[in-house]
Every structure is written in structure tokens, then in C-alpha cells.
ZATI-906483 format. One record per residue (C-alpha): residue number from 1; x, y, z. Coordinates in Angstrom, 1 decimal. Example, Ala and Ser with C-alpha at 12.3 -4.5 7.8 and 13.67 -1.06 7.14 Angstrom:
@pos 1 | x 12.3 | y -4.5 | z 7.8
@pos 2 | x 13.7 | y -1.1 | z 7.1
# end
This chain:
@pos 1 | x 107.2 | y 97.7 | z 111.3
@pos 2 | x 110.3 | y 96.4 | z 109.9
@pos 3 | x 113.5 | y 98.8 | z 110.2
@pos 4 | x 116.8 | y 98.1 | z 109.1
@pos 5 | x 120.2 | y 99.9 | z 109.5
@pos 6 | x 123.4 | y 100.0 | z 107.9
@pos 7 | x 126.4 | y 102.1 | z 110.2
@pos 8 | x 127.7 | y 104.7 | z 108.1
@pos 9 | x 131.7 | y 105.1 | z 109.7
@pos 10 | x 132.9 | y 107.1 | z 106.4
@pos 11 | x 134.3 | y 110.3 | z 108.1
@pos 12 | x 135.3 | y 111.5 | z 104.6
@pos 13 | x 131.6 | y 111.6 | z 103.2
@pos 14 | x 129.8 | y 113.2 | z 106.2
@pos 15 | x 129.9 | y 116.5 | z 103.9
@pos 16 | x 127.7 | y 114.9 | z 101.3
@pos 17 | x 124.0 | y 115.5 | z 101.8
@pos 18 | x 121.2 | y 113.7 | z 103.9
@pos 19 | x 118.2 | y 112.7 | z 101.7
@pos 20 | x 115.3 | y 111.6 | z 103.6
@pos 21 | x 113.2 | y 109.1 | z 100.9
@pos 22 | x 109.3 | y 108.6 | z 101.3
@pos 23 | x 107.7 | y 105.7 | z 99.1
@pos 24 | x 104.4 | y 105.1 | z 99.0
@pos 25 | x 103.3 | y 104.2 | z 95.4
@pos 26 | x 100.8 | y 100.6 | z 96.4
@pos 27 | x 100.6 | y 99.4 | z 100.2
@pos 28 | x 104.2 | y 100.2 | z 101.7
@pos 29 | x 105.0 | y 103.0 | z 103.7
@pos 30 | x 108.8 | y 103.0 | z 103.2
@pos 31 | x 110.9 | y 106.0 | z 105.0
@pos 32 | x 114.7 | y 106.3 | z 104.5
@pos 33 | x 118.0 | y 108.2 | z 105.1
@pos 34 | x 120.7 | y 108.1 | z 102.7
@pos 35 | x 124.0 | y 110.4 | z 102.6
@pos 36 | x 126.0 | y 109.8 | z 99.4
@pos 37 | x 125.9 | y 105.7 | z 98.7
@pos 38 | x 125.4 | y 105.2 | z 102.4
@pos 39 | x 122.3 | y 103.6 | z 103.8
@pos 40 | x 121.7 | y 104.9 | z 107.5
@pos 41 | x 118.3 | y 103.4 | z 107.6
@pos 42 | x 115.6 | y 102.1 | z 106.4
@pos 43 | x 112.1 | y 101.8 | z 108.2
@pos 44 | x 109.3 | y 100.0 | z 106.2
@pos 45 | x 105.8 | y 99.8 | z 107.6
@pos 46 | x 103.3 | y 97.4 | z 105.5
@pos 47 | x 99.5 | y 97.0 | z 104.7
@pos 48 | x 99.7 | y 93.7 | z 102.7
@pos 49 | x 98.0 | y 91.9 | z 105.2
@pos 50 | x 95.0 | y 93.8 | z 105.2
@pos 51 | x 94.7 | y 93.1 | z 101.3
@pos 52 | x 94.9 | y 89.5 | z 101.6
@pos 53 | x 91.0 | y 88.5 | z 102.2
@pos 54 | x 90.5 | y 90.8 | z 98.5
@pos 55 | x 92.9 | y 89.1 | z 96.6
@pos 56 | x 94.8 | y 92.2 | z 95.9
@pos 57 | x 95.4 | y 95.3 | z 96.6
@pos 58 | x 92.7 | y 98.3 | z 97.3
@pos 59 | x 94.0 | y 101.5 | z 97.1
@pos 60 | x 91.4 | y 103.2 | z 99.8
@pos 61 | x 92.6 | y 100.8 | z 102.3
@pos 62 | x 96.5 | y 101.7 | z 101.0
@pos 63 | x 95.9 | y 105.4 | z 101.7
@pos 64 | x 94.4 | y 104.9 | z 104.9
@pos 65 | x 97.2 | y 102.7 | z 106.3
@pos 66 | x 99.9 | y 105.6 | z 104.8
@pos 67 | x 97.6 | y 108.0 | z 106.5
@pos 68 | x 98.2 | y 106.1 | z 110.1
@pos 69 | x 101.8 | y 104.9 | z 109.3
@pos 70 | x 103.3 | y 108.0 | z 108.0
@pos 71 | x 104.4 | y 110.0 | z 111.0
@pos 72 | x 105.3 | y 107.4 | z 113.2
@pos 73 | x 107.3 | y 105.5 | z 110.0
@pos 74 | x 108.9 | y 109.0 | z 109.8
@pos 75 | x 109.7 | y 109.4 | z 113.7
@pos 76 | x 111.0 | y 105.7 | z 113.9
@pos 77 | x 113.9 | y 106.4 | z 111.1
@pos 78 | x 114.8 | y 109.6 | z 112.0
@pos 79 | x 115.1 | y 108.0 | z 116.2
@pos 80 | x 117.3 | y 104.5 | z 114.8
@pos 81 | x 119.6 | y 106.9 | z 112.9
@pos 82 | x 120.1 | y 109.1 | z 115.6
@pos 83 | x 119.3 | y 112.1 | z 113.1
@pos 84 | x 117.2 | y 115.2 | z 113.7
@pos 85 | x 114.7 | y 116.6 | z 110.9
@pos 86 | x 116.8 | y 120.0 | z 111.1
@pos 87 | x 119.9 | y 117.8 | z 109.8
@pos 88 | x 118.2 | y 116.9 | z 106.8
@pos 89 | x 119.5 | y 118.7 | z 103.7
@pos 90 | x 116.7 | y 117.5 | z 101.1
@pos 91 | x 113.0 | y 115.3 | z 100.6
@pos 92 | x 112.9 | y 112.5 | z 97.8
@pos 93 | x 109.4 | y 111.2 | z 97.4
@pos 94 | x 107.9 | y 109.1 | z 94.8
@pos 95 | x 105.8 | y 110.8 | z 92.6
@pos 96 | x 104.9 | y 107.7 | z 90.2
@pos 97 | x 104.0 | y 105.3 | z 89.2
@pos 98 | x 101.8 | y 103.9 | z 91.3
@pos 99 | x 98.5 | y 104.2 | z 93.2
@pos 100 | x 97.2 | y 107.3 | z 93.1
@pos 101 | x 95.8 | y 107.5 | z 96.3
@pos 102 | x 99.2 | y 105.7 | z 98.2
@pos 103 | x 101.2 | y 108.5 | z 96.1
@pos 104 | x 99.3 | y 111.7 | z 97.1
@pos 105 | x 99.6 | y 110.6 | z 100.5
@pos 106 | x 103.0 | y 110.4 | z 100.4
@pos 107 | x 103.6 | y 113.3 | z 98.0
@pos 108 | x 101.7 | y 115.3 | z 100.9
@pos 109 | x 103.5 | y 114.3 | z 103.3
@pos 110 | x 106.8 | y 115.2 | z 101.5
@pos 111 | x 105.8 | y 118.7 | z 100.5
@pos 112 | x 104.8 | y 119.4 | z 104.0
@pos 113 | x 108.4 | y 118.5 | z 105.0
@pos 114 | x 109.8 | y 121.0 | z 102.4
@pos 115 | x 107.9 | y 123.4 | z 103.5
@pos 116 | x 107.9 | y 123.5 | z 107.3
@pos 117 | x 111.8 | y 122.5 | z 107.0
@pos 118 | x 112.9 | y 124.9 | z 104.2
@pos 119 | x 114.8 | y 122.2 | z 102.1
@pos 120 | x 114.6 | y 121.2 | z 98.4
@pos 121 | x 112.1 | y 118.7 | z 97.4
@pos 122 | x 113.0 | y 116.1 | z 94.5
@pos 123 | x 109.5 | y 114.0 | z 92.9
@pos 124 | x 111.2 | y 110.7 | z 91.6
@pos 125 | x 110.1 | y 107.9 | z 89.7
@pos 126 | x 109.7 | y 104.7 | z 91.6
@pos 127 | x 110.4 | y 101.8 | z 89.4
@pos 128 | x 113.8 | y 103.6 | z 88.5
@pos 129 | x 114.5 | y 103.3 | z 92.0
@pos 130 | x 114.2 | y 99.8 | z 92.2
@pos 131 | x 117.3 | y 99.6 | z 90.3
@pos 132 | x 119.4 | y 102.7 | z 91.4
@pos 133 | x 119.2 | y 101.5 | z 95.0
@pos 134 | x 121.6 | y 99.0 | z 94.3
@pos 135 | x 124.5 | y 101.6 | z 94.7
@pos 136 | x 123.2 | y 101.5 | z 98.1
@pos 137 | x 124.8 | y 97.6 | z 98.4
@pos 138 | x 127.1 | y 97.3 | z 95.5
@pos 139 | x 128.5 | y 100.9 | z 95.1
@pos 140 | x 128.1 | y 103.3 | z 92.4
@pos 141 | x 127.4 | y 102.2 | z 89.0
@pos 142 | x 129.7 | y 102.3 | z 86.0
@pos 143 | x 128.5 | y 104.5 | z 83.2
@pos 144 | x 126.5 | y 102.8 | z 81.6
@pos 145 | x 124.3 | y 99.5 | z 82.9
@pos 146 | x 121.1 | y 97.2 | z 81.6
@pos 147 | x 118.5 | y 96.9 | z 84.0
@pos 148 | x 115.8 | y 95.0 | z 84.3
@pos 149 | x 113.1 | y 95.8 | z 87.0
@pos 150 | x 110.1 | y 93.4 | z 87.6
@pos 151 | x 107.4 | y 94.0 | z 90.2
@pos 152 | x 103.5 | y 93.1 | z 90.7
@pos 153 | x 102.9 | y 95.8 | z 88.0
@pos 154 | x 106.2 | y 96.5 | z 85.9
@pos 155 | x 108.4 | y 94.0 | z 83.5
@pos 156 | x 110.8 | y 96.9 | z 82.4
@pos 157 | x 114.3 | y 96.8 | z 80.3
@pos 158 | x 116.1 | y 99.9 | z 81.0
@pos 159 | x 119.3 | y 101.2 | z 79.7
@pos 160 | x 121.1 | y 103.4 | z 82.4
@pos 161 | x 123.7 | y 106.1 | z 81.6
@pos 162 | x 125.2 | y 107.8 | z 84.8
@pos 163 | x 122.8 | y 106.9 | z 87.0
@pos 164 | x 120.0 | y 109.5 | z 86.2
@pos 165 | x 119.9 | y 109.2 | z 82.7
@pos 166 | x 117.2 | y 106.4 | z 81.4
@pos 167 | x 116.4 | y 104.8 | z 78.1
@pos 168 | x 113.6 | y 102.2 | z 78.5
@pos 169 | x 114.1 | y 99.6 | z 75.4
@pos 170 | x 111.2 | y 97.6 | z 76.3
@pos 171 | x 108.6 | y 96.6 | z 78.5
@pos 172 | x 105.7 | y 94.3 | z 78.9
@pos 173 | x 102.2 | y 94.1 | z 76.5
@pos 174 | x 100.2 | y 92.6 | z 79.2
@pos 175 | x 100.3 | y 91.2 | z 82.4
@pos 176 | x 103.9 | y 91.7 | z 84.3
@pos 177 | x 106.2 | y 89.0 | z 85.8
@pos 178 | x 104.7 | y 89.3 | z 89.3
@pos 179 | x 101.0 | y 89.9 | z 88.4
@pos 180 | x 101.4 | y 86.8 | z 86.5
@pos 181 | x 102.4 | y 85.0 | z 89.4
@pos 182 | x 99.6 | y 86.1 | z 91.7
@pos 183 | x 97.1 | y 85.2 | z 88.7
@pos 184 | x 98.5 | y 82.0 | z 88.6
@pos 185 | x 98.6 | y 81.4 | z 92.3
@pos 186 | x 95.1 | y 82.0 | z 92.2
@pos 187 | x 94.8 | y 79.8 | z 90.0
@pos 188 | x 96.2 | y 77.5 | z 91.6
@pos 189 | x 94.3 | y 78.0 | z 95.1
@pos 190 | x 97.4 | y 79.3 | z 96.6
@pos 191 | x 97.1 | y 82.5 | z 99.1
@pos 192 | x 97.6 | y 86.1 | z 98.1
@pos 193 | x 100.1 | y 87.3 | z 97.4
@pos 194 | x 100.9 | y 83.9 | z 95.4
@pos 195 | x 104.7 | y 84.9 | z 93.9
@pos 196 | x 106.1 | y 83.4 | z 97.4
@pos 197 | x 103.9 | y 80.4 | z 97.6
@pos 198 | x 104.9 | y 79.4 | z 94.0
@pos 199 | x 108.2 | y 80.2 | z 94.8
@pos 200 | x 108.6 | y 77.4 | z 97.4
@pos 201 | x 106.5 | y 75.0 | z 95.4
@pos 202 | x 108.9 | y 75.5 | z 92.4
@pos 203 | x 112.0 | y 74.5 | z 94.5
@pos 204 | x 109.9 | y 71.1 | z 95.3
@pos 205 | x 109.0 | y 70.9 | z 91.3
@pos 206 | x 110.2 | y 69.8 | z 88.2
@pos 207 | x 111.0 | y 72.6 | z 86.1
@pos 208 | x 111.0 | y 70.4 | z 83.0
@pos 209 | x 107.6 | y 68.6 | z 83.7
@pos 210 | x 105.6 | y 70.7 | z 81.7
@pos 211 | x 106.7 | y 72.5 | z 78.5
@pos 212 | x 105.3 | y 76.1 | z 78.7
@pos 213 | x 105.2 | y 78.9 | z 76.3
@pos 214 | x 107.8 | y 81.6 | z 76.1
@pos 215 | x 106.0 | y 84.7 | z 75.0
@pos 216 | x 107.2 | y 86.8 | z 72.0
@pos 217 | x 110.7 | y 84.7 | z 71.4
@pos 218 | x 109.5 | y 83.1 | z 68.0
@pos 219 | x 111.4 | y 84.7 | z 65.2
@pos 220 | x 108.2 | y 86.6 | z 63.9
@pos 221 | x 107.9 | y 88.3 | z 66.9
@pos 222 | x 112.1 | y 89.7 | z 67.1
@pos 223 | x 112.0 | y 92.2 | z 65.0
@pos 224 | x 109.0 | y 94.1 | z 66.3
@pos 225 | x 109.3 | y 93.1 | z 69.8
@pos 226 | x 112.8 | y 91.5 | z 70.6
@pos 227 | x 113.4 | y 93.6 | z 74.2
@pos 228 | x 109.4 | y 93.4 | z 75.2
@pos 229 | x 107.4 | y 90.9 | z 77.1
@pos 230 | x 104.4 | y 89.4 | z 77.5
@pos 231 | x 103.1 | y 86.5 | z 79.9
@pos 232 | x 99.1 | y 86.8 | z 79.2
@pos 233 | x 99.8 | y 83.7 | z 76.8
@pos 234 | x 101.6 | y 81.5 | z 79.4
@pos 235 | x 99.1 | y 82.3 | z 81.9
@pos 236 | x 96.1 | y 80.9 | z 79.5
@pos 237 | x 98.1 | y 78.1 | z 79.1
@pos 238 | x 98.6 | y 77.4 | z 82.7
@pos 239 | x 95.1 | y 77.4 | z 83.4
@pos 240 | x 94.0 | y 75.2 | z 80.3
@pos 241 | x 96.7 | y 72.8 | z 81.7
@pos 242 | x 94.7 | y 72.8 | z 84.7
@pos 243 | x 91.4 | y 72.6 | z 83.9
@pos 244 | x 92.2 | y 69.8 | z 81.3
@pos 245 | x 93.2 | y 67.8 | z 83.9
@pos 246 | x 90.8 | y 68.7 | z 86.8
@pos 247 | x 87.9 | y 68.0 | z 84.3
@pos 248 | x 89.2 | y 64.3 | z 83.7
@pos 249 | x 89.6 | y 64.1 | z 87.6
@pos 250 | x 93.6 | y 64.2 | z 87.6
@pos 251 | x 95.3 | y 65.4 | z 91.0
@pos 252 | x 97.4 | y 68.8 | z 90.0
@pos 253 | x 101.2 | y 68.2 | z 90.3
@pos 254 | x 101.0 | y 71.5 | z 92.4
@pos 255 | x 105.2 | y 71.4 | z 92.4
@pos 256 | x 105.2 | y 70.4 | z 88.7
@pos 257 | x 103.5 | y 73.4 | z 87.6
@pos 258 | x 104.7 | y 76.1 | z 89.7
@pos 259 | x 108.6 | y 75.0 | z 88.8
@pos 260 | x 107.8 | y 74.5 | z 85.2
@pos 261 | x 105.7 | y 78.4 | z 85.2
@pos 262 | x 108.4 | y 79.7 | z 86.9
@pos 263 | x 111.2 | y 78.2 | z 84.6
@pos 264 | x 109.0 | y 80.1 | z 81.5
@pos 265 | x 109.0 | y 83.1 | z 83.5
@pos 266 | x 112.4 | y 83.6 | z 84.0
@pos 267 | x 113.7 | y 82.2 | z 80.9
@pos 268 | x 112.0 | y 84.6 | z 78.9
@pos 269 | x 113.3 | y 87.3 | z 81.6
@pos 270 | x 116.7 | y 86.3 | z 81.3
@pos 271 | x 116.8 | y 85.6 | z 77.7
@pos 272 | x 115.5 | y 88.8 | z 76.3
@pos 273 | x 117.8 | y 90.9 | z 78.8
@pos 274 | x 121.4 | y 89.4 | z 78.1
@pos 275 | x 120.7 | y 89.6 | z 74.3
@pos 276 | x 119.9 | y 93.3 | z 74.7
@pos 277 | x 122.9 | y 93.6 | z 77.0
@pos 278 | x 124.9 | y 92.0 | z 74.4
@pos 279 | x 123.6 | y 94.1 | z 71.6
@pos 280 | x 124.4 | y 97.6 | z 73.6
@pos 281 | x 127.7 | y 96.3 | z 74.4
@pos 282 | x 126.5 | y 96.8 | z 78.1
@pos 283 | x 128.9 | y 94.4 | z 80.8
@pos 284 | x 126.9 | y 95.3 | z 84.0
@pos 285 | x 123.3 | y 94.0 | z 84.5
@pos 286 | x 121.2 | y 95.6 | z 87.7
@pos 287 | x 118.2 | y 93.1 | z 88.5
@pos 288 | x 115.2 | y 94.6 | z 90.6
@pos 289 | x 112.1 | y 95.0 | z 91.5
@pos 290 | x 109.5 | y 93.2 | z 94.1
@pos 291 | x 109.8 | y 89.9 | z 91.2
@pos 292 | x 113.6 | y 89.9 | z 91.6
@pos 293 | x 113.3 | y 88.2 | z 94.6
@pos 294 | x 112.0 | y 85.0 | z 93.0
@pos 295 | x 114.5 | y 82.4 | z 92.8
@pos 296 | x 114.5 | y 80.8 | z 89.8
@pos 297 | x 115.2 | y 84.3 | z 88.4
@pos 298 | x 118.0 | y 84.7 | z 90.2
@pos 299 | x 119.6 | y 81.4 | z 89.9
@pos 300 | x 118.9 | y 82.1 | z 85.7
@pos 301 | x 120.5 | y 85.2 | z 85.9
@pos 302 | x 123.4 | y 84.3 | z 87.4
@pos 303 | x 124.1 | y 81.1 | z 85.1
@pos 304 | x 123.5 | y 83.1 | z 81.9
@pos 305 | x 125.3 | y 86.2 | z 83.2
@pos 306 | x 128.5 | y 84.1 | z 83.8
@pos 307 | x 128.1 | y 82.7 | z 80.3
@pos 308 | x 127.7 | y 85.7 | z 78.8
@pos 309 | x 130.4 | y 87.2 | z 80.8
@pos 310 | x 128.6 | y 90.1 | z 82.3
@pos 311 | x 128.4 | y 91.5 | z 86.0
@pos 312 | x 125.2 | y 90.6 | z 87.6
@pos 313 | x 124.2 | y 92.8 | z 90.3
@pos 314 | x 121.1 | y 91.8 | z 92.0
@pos 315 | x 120.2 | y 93.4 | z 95.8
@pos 316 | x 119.7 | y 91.7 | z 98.6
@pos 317 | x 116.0 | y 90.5 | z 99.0
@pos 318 | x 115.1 | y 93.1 | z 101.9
@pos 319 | x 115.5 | y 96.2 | z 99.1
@pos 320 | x 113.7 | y 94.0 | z 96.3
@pos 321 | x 110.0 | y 95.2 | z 97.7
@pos 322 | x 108.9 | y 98.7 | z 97.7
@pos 323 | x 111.0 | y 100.4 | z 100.5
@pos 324 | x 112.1 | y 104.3 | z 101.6
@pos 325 | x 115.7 | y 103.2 | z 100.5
@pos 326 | x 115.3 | y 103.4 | z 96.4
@pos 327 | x 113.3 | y 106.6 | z 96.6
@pos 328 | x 116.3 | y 107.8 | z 99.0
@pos 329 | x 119.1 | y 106.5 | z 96.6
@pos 330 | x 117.6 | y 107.7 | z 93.4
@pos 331 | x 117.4 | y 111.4 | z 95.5
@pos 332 | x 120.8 | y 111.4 | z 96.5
@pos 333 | x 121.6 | y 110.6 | z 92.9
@pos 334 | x 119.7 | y 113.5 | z 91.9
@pos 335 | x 121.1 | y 115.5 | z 94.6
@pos 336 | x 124.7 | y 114.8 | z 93.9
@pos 337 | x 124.5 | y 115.6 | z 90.4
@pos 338 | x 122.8 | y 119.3 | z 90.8
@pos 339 | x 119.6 | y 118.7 | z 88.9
@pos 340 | x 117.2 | y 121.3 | z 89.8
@pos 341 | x 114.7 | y 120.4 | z 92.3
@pos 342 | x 110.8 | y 119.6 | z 91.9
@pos 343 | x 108.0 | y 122.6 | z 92.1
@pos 344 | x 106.1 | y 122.5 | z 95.4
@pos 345 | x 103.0 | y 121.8 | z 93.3
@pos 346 | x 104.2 | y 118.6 | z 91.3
@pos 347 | x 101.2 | y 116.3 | z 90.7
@pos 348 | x 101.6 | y 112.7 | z 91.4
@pos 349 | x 101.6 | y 110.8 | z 87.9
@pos 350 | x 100.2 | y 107.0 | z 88.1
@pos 351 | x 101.8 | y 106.2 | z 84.8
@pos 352 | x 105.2 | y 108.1 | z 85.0
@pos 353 | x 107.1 | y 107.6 | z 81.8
@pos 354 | x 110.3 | y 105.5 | z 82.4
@pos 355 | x 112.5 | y 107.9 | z 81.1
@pos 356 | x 111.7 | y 110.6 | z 83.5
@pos 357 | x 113.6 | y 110.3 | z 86.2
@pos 358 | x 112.7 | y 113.7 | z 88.6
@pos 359 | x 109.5 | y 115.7 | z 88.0
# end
């Protein structure tokens, strides 16, 4: 179990609330506290490696590892914070997307909290998360910001207004950024999950070796689908590539290809978002998301963001995978700005709109 903290000496904001966040939308069990924009800590327990011999995730062995890691996840935070349960003023759990099994777990779990403790509880929507818990590192956002979250299972482009107030603007047709990767690693014989492995190969790699396509940038494809994505294409291509060569008995440039995938990858990333930031007249750019720890991404971003003259803010890489943190942020957020909280008897929802930002 991995648990972080983050003091908290700000005498002035002890007065604002303490939001305890549960996530559990695939095969984290993430438990946080969170009072205003401060982080007291975050306690993350994981299942991944018991998904690795399927080559993915599976959902019945997600639930069960929530089921075992829940309470103790829960009794580690609350201990490395130094914080009762009595002295917590209100529950954020994720209520979607996700798994449903993962979710109801910790949706359960949640509701029994509200209940036993008497405190509001607030369903939010994970992948919104993944950008709001930036205020966690960077501060609180301006009014409005661009961002672009990309995970296993989402390639999303947001538009953000006061924190709570969402506009998705696009999204991906197919595959996502980081189901693309692990397709691809696959593919490539790496180890699940293969984002990482390609990762490191990449760095060894010429990104300019092969010439990949760029999904949905050719002109016919801007005016129907100038702030969407799709990588399906570039991952056929990556696997003709390779079995062109393996059936004339050619070694795979391992290196080669992973660099010149991931260049594709975040080029069309990067691309599409700073020409939607520039058409919104948006200056800040939030980048998150389990995919935003990929390098190339970042070290795109930051190039074209300085070009373009816009603030890139981008997480550190321990709050870029599913954690307690997000789900804790985006209830404070919710807290602060006195938005009712959720019914007892909110369903989980595995393909939460976007825009919805509390059920």
C-alpha cells in the first residue's frame, strides 16, 4: 500500500471542511483527505498485479481486492493524518465511470460512512477528477481552463468553468490513448500494463524512424471532428508494420517503433488540444489522467504550450493514476461551492456523462 502525505500548516483554513475521497472505479482502492486545496493524505492500495497473467483487467477480481482493501485503506489514511472519522465533515466517492463492480464497492462503502457518521455524501465523476486534483499541487484554477484527461479508457477534451462546471468538446471514437498503448505493447510482446514498457523503449528510440498516422487531422475530417480522437487507425498500422517485417524475417527495431507510436500519440494529443485552447481563448491547459504520465506527452505539451503561450499544468506523476486524492478534490470543490449533496440511493453509472459533475 502506497500512502503519501502532504503537511497542511495553514492555520487560516482549518475552518474549511474535511472531505474524505474513496475511488474505486477499475483496480485502485484510493482513500483520501482533503480540507480546502490542501492534501493531508493520500493512501492508495492496488490490484494491478493480480491482473497481469490476463492481460487486463477483470472486474470480479477488482471488487474482491476493494472488498479486502477497503477498511484497512480507510484506517491507514485516517492514522497518517492523525484524523478521527468524527472530524470528518463530508464523503466524496466516485460514482462513475468505471467498473461497475469496483464502483459499487466503493459507492457502499461510502454510503455506509454517511450513514453511520451523519455527514453529507457527494457521488462524483471520476475522470473530472483527474483534472480538478491539480488544485491540490498547483492551486485553484482560474475561471476558466482546457483540459485534457487521458487514461486506459478515456481521451477526453474538457472545457472547465469554475471548477465544477464542465463542457466536454470532444472525445475519442475508438480506442483511447492508454488502451492503445497496452494494445500495442501486446503487440509488441511487452508485459501488461505495456504504456510503461513503451515508455522506456521510446526514450531509447527514434521518434522519426517510422512515419505513423495521425488520426482525424486531415482536412476532411476538421470540420466534423476537429477536437475528437481516434487511434484504432495507428494501431492497425503498427501491427501491419510489424507483421510486414516479421513475415520477411526482419528483427523489430523494438525502440524505433515504440518512439515513433508514441510521437503519433502525443502529437495528435497535443495538436488537437492547443488549437481548441486557442479557439476558446483559454490560457491555462490542465493535463491528466493515468496516460499523462507518459513522457513524450509531456515533453510535447510543454514545447507547444510555450509556443503557443499558454500555462501548462500537468500533476506530478503519483496523482496521474487512479487515486483517493481527485475524488477528494473534486468533493471539496463541490463542498465549497454549496451544491446540494447526493441521495443516499445514487446508483453507480459506468458511463457517467462528462458534463455531470455530482449525481
Amino acid at each position: 500500500m502506497l500512502v503519501t502525505v502532504r503537511p497542511t500548516p495553514i492555520l487560516g483554513r482549518m475552518a474549511e471542511p474535511l472531505v474524505l475521497g474513496i475511488e474505486t472505479s477499475c483496480d485502485e482502492t484510493g482513500v483520501a483527505l482533503v480540507r480546502g486545496h490542501d492534501l493531508l493524505v493520500d493512501a492508495v492500495a492496488s490490484s494491478v498485479d493480480e491482473h497481469a497473467r490476463f492481460g487486463g483487467i477483470i472486474p470480479e477480481i477488482a471488487s474482491r481486492a476493494h472488498l479486502e482493501a477497503m477498511v484497512p485503506t480507510i484506517e491507514r489514511a485516517l492514522a497518517t493524518a492523525d484524523v478521527s472519522l468524527g472530524e470528518v465533515d463530508a464523503i466524496a466517492v466516485t460514482a462513475g465511470p468505471g467498473l461497475v463492480g469496483p464502483l459499487t464497492v466503493g459507492a457502499s462503502a461510502a454510503k455506509a460512512l454517511a450513514i453511520a457518521l451523519d455527514k453529507p455524501l457527494y457521488g462524483v465523476n471520476h475522470v473530472i477528477g483527474h483534472a480538478v486534483v491539480d488544485e491540490l499541487v498547483d492551486g485553484p484554477f482560474p475561471e476558466r481552463v482546457m483540459a485534457l484527461v487521458v487514461s486506459g479508457g478515456h481521451s477526453s477534451l474538457l472545457m472547465i468553468d469554475d471548477t465544477v462546471n464542465v463542457t466536454e468538446l470532444g472525445s475519442t471514437l475508438d480506442d483511447a490513448a492508454g488502451e492503445a498503448f497496452d494494445k500495442v505493447g501486446r503487440l509488441l510482446g511487452l508485459p501488461y500494463p505495456g504504456g510503461p514498457h513503451i515508455d522506456r523503449l521510446a526514450r531509447e528510440g527514434n521518434p522519426a524512424a517510422i512515419r505513423f498516422p495521425r488520426g482525424l487531422t486531415a482536412p476532411k475530417d476538421q470540420a466534423k471532428h476537429a477536437t475528437d480522437f481516434s487511434f484504432s487507425g495507428l494501431k492497425t498500422a503498427v501491427a501491419r508494420w510489424v507483421e510486414a517485417r516479421q513475415d520477411a524475417g526482419e528483427e523489430i527495431p523494438l525502440a524505433d517503433v515504440s518512439a515513433s507510436f508514441a510521437e503519433a500519440v502525443a502529437d495528435v494529443l497535443t495538436a488537437k488540444t492547443i488549437a481548441a485552447a486557442k479557439a476558446h481563448g483559454v490560457q491555462t491547459l490542465v493535463v491528466g489522467g493515468g496516460f499523462s504520465a507518459n513522457s513524450q506527452l509531456r515533453d510535447m505539451a510543454a514545447r507547444r504550450c510555450e509556443e503557443a503561450g499558454i500555462e501548462l499544468r500537468i500533476p506530478p506523476i503519483r496523482y496521474c493514476t487512479d487515486n483517493g486524492a481527485m475524488i477528494a478534490a473534486l468533493g471539496s470543490a463541490v463542498v465549497r461551492r454549496d451544491l446540494p449533496p447526493s441521495s443516499l440511493d445514487i446508483p453507480v453509472d459506468s458511463s457517467m456523462p462528462l458534463t455531470t459533475v455530482l449525481v
